[in-house]
N, C-alpha and C positions, 0 to 999 in steps of 0.2 A: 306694249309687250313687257315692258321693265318693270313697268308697275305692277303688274298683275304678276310678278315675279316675286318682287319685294311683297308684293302682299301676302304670297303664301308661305306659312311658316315651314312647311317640311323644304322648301328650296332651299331657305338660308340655313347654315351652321349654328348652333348657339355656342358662346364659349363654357367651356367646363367651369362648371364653380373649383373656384383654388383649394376651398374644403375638400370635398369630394375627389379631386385631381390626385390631390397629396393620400388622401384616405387608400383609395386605390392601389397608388404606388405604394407606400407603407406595406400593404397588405398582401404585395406581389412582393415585395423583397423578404418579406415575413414568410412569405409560405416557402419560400425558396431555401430558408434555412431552417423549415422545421421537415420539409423533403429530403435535404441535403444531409441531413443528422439523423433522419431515419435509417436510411440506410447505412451508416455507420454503427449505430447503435443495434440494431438486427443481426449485423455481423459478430458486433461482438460477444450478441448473446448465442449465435451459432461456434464461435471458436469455444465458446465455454462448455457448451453443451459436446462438440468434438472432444475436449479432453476429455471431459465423464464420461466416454466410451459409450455413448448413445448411438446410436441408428442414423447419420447424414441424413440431411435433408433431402439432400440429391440423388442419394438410394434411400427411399421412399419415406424415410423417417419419420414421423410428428412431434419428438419429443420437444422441439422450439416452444409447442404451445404449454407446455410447465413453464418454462421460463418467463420470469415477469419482466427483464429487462427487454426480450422482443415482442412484450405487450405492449413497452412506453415507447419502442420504437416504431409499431404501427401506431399509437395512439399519434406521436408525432407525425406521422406519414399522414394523417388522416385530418390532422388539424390543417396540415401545409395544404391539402387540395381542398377545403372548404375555406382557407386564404384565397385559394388562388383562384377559385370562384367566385369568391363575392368580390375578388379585383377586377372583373369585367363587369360589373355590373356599375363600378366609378370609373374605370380607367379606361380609355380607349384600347383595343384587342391587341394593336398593330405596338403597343409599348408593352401591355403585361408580357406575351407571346416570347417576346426574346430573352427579358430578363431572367427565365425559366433557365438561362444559363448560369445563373448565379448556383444553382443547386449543385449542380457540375464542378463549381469552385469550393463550396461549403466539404461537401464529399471528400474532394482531395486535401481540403489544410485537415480537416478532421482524421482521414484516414492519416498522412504525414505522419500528425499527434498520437494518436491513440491506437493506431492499428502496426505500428513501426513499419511503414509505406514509403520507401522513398520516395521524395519528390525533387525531380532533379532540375537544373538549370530550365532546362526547357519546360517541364509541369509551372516552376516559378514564373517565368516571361507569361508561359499562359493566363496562370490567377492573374497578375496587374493587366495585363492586355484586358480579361475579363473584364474587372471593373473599368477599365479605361474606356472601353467599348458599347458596355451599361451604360455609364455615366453621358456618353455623346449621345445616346438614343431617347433617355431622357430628358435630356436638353431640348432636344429635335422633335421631340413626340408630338403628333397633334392636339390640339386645343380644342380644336372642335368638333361640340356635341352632336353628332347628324342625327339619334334615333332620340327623340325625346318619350314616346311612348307607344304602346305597343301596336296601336292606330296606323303608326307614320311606320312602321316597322313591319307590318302588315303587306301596306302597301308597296314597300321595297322588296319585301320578298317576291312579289309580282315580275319585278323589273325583266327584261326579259336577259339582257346578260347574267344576272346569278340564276333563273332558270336553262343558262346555256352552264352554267359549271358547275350547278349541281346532276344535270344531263353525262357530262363529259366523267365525273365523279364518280356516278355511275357503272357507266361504260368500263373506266379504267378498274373499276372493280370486278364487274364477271370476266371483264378480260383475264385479269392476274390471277382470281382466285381458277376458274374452271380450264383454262388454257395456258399460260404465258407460267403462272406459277408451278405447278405441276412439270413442266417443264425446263425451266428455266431457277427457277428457285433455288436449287440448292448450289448455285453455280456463282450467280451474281447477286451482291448483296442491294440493289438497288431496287430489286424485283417486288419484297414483301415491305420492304423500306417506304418504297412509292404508296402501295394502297392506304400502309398506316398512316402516312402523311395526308393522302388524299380526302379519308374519310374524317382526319382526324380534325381536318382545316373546318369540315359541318360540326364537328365533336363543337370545337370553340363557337361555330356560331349561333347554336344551341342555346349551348351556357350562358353568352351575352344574353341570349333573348328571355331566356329563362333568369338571370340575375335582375332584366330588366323588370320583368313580372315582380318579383320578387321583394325590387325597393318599392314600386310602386305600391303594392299590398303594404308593406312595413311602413312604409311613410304613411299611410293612409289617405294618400292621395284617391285612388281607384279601389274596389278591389277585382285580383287580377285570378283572383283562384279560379272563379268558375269562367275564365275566358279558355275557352276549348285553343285559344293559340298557346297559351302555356303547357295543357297539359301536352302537345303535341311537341312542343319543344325538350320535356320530359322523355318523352318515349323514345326522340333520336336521338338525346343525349345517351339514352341507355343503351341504345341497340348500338351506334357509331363506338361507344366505349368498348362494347364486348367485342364487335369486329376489332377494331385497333388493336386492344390488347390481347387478341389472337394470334394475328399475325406479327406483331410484336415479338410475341415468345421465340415465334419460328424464328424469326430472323436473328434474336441472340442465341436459340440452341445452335444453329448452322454456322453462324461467324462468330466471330472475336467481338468483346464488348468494344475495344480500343477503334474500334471500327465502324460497327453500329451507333453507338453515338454520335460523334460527328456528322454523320452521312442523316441519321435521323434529324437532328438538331436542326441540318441546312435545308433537307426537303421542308420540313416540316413546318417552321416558319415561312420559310417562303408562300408555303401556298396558303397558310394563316394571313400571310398578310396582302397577298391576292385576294382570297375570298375576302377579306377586310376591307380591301378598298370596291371589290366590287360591290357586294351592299351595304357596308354602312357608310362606305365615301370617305374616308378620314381622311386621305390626303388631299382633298380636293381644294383643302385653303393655305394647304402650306408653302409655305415660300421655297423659290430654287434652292436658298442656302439650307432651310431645313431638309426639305429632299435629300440633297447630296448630305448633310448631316446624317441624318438616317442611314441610309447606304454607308457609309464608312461606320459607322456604328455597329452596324451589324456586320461588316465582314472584316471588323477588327475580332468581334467573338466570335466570327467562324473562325479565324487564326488560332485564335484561346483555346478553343475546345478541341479543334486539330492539334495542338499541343499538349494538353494536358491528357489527351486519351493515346493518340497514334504511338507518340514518341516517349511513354512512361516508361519502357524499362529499358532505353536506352542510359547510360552511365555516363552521364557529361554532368560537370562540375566549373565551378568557377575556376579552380585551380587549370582546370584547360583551356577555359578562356586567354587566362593570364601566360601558359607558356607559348600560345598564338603570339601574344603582344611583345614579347621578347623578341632584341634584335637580331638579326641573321646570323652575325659575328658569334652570338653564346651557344645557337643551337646547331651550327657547322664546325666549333670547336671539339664537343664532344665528341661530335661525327669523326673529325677527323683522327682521337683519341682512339677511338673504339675500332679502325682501320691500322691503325699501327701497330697497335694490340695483337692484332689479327695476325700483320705480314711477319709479326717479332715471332710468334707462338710457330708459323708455317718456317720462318728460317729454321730453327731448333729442328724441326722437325726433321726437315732435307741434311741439317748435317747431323742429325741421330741417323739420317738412313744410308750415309754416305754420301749425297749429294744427287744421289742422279733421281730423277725424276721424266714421266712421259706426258707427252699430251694429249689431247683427247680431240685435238680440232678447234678447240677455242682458245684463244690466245691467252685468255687469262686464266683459263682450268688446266690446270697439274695436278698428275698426283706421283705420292713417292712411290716407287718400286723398294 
């Protein structure tokens, strides 16, 4: 039984070439900063276009498309997700997937800089949380390769647990969109949140398989163009895209970005990295300590992105950290200044009015007559 185990090679993992491993992550943290600077740079070619007294975007406008500076900011927008593509294609899904938070951070030091964005104590803890959070998950990330080519990938798609969650996938799609959404949708932001995430989890395992097409044709290992699995990987990449970023829209027109994000961010990998280990297995070699690595990993950047979105324009400052840290004695001092002040101003008062004074029921409220 062992042997006829070991002998087949789609049973065992292979480990990642450390080329390709690093190529990968390169390529995921790369696209994360030319996403993350897109949209800074798009804004700033919309504030310009707001001053020359042009037509908003948002009331129906087009005048952006004169502007060359929100041309290099889709140009970057468009480099970042052909990054972030061809980093599933080296990288295992369950690492590129989350680092997609980095964009999230890029955004905010950029906006800080250039967009005169505060970014307050709590934005800051989030950025280093951020990387602190990245940084464990790459540590942790799996090593090993489960789909080596489109054969073994094939056959996984078979399996009957990812034909039970592309089933359930499904389901929680006509559910939301024809029933529960209509309904429920503009209420609770978890409603149009859910599907984007759900379809979005097929979105990524798409893209792997079609990445995977893709080195194989470029290497010249195979060629993979005329394998009818790729082109079909194409076409639910396309159709999963447009559903996502449909309901996508809805769900920032109806809420707060400060909100959708985070709430996006956590559905949505999650079930990346569900579908993830349901077909291509990644974690199935990793050690308890990488596990539990992982897991802290990521719900250190759910902290980050719940801070740098939720709590931006709240006004905390180091400065209020620091009169937290001050001892009891400095800040009951004042107090008690500020009280004497108070009883000194009300004597004056009682004997400008001759002294008498009534009360009102409470022992400490007077007033003068």
């Amino acid at each position: 039984m062992s042997s006829d185990k070991t002998s087949d090679p789609a049973a065992l993992g292979q480990p990642y070439n450390v080329t390709e491993f690093y190529i990968g992550l390169g390529l995921a943290v790369s696209s994360c900063i030319f996403i993350g600077s897109s949209f800074i740079i798009k804004k700033i070619a919309l504030l310009r276009l707001n001053r020359g007294g042009s037509v908003r975007a948002g009331a129906g406008g087009f005048g952006y498309l004169k502007e060359w500076i929100w041309w290099a900011g889709l140009l970057s927008m468009g480099i970042g997700e052909a990054a972030n593509f061809a980093a599933y294609a080296f990288a295992p899904a369950s690492l590129v997937t989350p680092l997609g938070a980095l964009s999230v951070l890029v955004a905010a030091v950029l906006a800080s800089r250039f967009l005169n964005e505060k970014l307050n104590l709590l934005g800051k803890m989030g950025c280093f949380l951020c990387v602190l959070g990245s940084t464990v998950i790459v540590i942790h990330s799996p090593k090993e390769e489960e789909i080596e080519n489109l054969e073994v990938l094939l056959a996984k798609l078979q399996d009957p647990g990812f034909i039970v969650y592309v089933m359930l996938v499904l389901m929680t799609f006509l559910a939301i969109a024809f029933y529960v959404g209509p309904r429920y949708g503009h209420r609770n932001v978890v409603v149009y949140i859910a599907l984007c995430s759900a379809v979005g989890s097929l979105t990524v395992m798409g893209c792997k398989g079609l990445g995977l097409a893709i080195k194989e044709t470029l290497t010249g290992q195979t060629n993979e163009l005329g394998n009818w699995l790729t082109w079909a990987f194409l076409i639910t990449v396309v159709i999963c895209i447009t559903v996502q970023m449909n309901y996508l829209n809805k769900a920032l027109d109806l809420f707060n970005t400060g909100i959708v994000t985070p709430v996006y961010y956590v559905l949505f990998t999650t079930l990346v990295i569900t579908a993830s280990t349901i077909l291509f297995r990644e974690w199935q070699h990793l050690s308890n300590q990488d596990i539990v690595g992982n897991f802290c990993g990521f719900f250190t950047v759910i902290i980050a992105i719940l801070l740098l979105n939720a709590f931006r324009d709240m006004d905390v400052s180091l400065s209020d950290v620091q009169g937290m840290l001050r001892p009891k004695r400095e800040l009951i001092i004042p107090h008690r200044e500020s009280k004497r002040g108070f009883h000194s101003d009300e004597e004056g008062l009682i004997r400008s009015s001759g002294g008498r004074t009534a009360s009102y029921g409470s022992p400490g409220l007077t007033q003068s007559i």
